[in-house]
C-alpha positions as CSV (number, residue, x, y, z in Angstrom):
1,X,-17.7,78.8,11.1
2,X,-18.0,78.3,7.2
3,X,-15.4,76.7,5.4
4,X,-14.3,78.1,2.2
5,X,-16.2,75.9,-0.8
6,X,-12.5,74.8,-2.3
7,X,-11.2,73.4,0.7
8,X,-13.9,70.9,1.0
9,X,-13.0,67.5,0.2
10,X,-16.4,66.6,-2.1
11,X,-15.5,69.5,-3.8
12,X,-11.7,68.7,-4.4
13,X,-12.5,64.9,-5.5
14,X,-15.0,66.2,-7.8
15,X,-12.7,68.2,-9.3
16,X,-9.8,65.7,-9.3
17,X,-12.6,63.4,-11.3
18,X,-13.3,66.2,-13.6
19,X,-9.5,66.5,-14.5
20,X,-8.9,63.2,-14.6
21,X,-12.1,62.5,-17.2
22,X,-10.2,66.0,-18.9
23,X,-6.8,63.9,-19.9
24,X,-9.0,61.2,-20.6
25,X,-9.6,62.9,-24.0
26,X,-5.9,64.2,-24.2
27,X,-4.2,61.2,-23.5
28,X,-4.8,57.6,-25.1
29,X,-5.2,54.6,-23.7
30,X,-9.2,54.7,-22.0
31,X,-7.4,53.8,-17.9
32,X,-7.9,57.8,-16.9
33,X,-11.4,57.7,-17.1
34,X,-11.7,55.1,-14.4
35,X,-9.9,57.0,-11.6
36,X,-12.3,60.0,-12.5
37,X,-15.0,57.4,-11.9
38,X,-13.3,56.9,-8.7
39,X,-12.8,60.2,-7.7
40,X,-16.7,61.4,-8.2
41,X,-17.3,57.8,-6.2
42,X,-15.2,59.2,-3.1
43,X,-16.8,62.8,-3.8
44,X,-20.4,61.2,-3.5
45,X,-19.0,59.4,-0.1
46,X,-17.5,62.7,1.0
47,X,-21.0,63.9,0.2
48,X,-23.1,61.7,2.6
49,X,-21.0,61.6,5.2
50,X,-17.1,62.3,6.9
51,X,-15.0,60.0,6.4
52,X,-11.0,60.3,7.1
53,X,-8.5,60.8,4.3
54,X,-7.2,57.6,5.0
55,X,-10.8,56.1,4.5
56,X,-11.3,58.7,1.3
57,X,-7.9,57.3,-0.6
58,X,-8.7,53.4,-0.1
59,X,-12.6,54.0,-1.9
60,X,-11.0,55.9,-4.2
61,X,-8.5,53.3,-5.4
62,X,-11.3,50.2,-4.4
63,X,-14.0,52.1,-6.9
64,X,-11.2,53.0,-9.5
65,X,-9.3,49.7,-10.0
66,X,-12.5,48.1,-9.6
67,X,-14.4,49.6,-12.3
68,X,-11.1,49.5,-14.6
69,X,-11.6,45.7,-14.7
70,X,-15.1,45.5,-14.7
71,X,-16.5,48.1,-16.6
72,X,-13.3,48.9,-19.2
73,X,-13.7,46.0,-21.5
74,X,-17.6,46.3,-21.7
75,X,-17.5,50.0,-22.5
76,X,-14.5,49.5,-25.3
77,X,-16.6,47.0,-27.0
78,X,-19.7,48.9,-26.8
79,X,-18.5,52.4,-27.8
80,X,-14.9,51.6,-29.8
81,X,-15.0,48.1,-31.4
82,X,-17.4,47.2,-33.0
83,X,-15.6,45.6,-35.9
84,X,-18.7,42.9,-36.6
85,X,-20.8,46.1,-36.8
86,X,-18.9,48.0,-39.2
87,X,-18.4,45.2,-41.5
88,X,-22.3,44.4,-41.5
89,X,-22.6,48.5,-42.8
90,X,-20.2,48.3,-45.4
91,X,-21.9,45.3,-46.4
92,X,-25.5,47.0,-46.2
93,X,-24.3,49.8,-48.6
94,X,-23.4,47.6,-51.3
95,X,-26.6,44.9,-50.7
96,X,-29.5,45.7,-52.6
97,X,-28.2,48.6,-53.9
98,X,-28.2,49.0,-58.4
99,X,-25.1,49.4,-60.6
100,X,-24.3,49.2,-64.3
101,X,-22.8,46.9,-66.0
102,X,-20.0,48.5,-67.7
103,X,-18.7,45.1,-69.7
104,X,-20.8,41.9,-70.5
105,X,-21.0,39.0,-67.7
106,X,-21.2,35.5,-68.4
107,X,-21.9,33.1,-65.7
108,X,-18.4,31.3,-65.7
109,X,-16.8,35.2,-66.9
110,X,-16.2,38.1,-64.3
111,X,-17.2,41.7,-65.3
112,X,-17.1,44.8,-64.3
113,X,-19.8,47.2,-62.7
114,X,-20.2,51.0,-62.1
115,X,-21.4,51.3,-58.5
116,X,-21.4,55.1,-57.1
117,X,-18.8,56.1,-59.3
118,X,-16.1,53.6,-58.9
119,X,-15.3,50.3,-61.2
120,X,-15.7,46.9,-59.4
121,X,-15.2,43.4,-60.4
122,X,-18.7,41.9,-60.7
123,X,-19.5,38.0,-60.5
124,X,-23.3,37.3,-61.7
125,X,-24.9,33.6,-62.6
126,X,-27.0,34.8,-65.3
127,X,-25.9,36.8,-68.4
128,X,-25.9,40.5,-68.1
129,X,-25.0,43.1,-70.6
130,X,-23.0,46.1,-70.8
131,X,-25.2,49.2,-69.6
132,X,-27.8,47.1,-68.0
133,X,-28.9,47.9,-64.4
134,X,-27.9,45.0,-61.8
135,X,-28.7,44.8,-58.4
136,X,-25.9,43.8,-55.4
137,X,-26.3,40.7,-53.8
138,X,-23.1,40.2,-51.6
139,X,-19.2,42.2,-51.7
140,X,-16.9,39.9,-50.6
141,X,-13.4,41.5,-50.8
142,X,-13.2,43.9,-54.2
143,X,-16.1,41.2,-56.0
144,X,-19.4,42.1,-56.4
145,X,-22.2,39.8,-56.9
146,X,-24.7,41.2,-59.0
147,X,-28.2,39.8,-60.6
148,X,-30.2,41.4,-63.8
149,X,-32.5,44.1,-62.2
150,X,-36.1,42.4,-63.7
């Protein structure tokens, strides 16, 4: 006798995991995710062989809590913080780049540079003058450092 496709547990975990991994973009907080991980672990076991309910709701909670504490932190640093990494982009689209020298710079004065549009304070050890074209060297905070383009 056949048994009716929903009322198969592989098929309920599965889609227990695929709600679950459903509020996981709903509802903050990156926990949810791992019980769907659990859920398509028990489905798989539910897959390959029989095992009781009582056998299906410990692997579920073993594989969930499990990869919650080994695999959250790795996955949040790869995918949602990557702090270093941003800063390292911000700084690549200031080094190297040109501006202009809106004001004249002395070596012990600060001046200003036009850099896509908006004014920045610029910093450079060797004389520029206004409207000449410098090139970035480093942003740190709202400062440019700049050198004469040769």
């Amino acid at each position: 006798m056949n048994t009716p496709i929903f009322s198969r547990p592989e098929v309920i975990w599965f889609i227990v995991g695929l709600v679950l991994f459903l509020l996981e973009l709903v509802l903050p907080g990156f926990v949810i995710f791992f019980f769907g991980v659990g859920a398509w672990a028990t489905a798989l076991l539910c897959l390959v062989a029989n095992p009781g309910i009582n056998i299906q709701v410990v692997v579920f909670a073993i594989t969930s809590v499990l990869s919650l504490l080994a695999l959250r932190r790795m996955i949040q640093k790869k995918f949602f913080y990557r702090d270093n990494d941003l800063s390292e982009r911000v700084e690549d689209e200031f080094t190297g780049k040109e501006a202009v020298a809106i004001t004249d710079m002395e070596p012990s004065r600060l001046g200003k540079v036009d850099f896509k549009g908006t004014t920045w304070q610029a910093e450079s050890e060797s004389p520029v003058k206004n409207g000449q074209i410098v090139i970035i060297k480093k942003k740190e905070n709202f400062k440019l450092f700049v050198q004469p383009k040769n």
